[in-house]
C-alpha positions in Angstrom: 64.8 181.3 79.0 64.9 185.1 80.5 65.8 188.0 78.4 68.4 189.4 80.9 70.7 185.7 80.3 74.2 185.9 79.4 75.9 184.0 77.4 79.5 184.5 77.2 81.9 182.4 75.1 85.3 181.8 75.1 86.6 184.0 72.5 84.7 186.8 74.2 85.9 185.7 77.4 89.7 186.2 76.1 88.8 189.5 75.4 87.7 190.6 78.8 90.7 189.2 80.6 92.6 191.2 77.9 90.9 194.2 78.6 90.8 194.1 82.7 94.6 193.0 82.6 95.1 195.9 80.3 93.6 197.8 82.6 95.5 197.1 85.9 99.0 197.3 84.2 97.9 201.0 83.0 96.8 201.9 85.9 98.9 200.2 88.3 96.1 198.9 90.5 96.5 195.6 92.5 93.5 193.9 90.6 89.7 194.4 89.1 87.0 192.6 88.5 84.0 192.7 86.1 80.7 191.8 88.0 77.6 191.5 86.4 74.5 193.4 88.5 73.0 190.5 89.8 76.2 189.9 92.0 78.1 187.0 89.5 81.8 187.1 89.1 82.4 187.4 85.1 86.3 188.1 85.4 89.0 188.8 87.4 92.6 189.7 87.2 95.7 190.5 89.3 96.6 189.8 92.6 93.0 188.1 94.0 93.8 185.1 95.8 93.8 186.9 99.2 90.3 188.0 98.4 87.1 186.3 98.2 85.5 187.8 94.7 82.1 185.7 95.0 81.2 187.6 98.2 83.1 190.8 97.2 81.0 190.5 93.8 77.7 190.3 95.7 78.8 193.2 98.0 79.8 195.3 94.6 76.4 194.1 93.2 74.3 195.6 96.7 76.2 198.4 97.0 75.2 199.8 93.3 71.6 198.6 94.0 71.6 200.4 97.4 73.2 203.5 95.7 70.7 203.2 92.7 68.3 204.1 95.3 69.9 206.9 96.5 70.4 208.8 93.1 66.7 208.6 93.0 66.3 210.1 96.1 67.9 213.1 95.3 66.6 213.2 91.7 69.4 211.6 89.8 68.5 208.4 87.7 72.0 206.9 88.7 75.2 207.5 89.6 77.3 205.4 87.6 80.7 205.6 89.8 81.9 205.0 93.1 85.3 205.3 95.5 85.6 204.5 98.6 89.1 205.9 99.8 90.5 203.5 102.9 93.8 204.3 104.6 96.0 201.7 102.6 93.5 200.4 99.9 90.9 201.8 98.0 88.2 200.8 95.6 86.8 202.6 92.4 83.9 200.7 91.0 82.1 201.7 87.9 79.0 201.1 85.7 79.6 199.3 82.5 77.2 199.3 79.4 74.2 200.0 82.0 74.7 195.8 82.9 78.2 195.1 84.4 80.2 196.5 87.3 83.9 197.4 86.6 85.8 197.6 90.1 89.3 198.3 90.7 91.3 198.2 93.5 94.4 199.9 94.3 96.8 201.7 96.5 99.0 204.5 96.8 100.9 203.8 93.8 99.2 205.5 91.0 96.0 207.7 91.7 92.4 207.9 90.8 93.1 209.9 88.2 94.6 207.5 86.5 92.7 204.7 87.3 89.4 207.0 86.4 90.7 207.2 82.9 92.1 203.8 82.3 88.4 202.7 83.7 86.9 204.5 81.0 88.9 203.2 78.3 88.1 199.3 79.5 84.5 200.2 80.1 84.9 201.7 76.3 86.6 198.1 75.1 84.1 196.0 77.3 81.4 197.9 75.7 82.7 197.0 72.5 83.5 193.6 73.2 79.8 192.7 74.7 77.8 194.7 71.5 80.1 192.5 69.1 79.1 189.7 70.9 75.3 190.5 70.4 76.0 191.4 66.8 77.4 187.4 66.1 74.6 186.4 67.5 72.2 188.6 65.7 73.9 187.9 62.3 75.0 183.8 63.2 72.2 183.4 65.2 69.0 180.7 65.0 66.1 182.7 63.4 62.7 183.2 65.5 61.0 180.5 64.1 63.9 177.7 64.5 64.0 178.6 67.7 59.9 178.4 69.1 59.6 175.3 66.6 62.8 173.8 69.0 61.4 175.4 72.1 57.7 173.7 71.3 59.3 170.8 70.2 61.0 170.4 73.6 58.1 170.7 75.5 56.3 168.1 73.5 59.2 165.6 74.2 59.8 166.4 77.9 56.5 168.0 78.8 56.2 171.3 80.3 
């Protein structure tokens, strides 16, 4: 199994839908979504259905990667927010925890302001949410040993 996995369970799952609702009544956006960097959909909330998030979620992954690139060309190792303005609709996507892409969307209702600083207290509660899941599995978790002597085990009963 890779290192970069996620495993997210239900519990911790509740929490994130808690969080990015929370975060879209604050701020009065129309919805936001939590993307991991590899382009998967973790969660969503508010008014998506006229969207498709699987391609959106790819398109929010790219367009950090291609902007990752572009930090380093002018000597910055990141630049860990983005917002595009359009006439009606506009996007503010974020870095989360260095692993996860927070993006918003929203219109002339409220302003980036305020969805800048209600961003950074969900990224602050995601944050929290995804370091207690690590600690449960630190402190609940198999040991080392349990885990190569069921790895090797495996491979003697399936081959490989």
């Amino acid at each position: 199994m890779s290192d970069d996995s996620l495993v997210i369970y239900e519990e911790q799952m509740e929490k994130i839908d808690n969080a990015i609702l929370w975060l879209i009544k604050r701020a009065e956006a129309k919805c936001a979504l939590l993307v991991d960097r590899n382009g998967h959909l973790i969660g969503r909330q508010g008014f998506t259905q006229s969207l498709d998030t699987t391609a959106l979620a790819a398109l929010l992954a790219g367009s950090f990667a291609s902007t990752r690139e572009i930090a380093k060309l002018v000597g910055e190792p990141e630049f860990s927010v983005l917002f595009h303005q359009g006439k009606k609709e506009h996007i503010h996507i974020s870095l989360v925890a260095d692993q996860f892409i927070l993006a918003v969307i929203f219109d002339d209702r409220t302003t980036i302001g305020m969805v800048r600083l209600y961003c950074r207290e969900t990224a602050d509660q995601l944050r929290d949410i995804f370091a207690d899941q690590s600690g449960e599995e630190d402190a609940g978790g198999l040991d080392a040993d349990f885990s190569q002597t069921a790895e090797s085990r495996l491979e003697d009963i399936f081959g490989g």
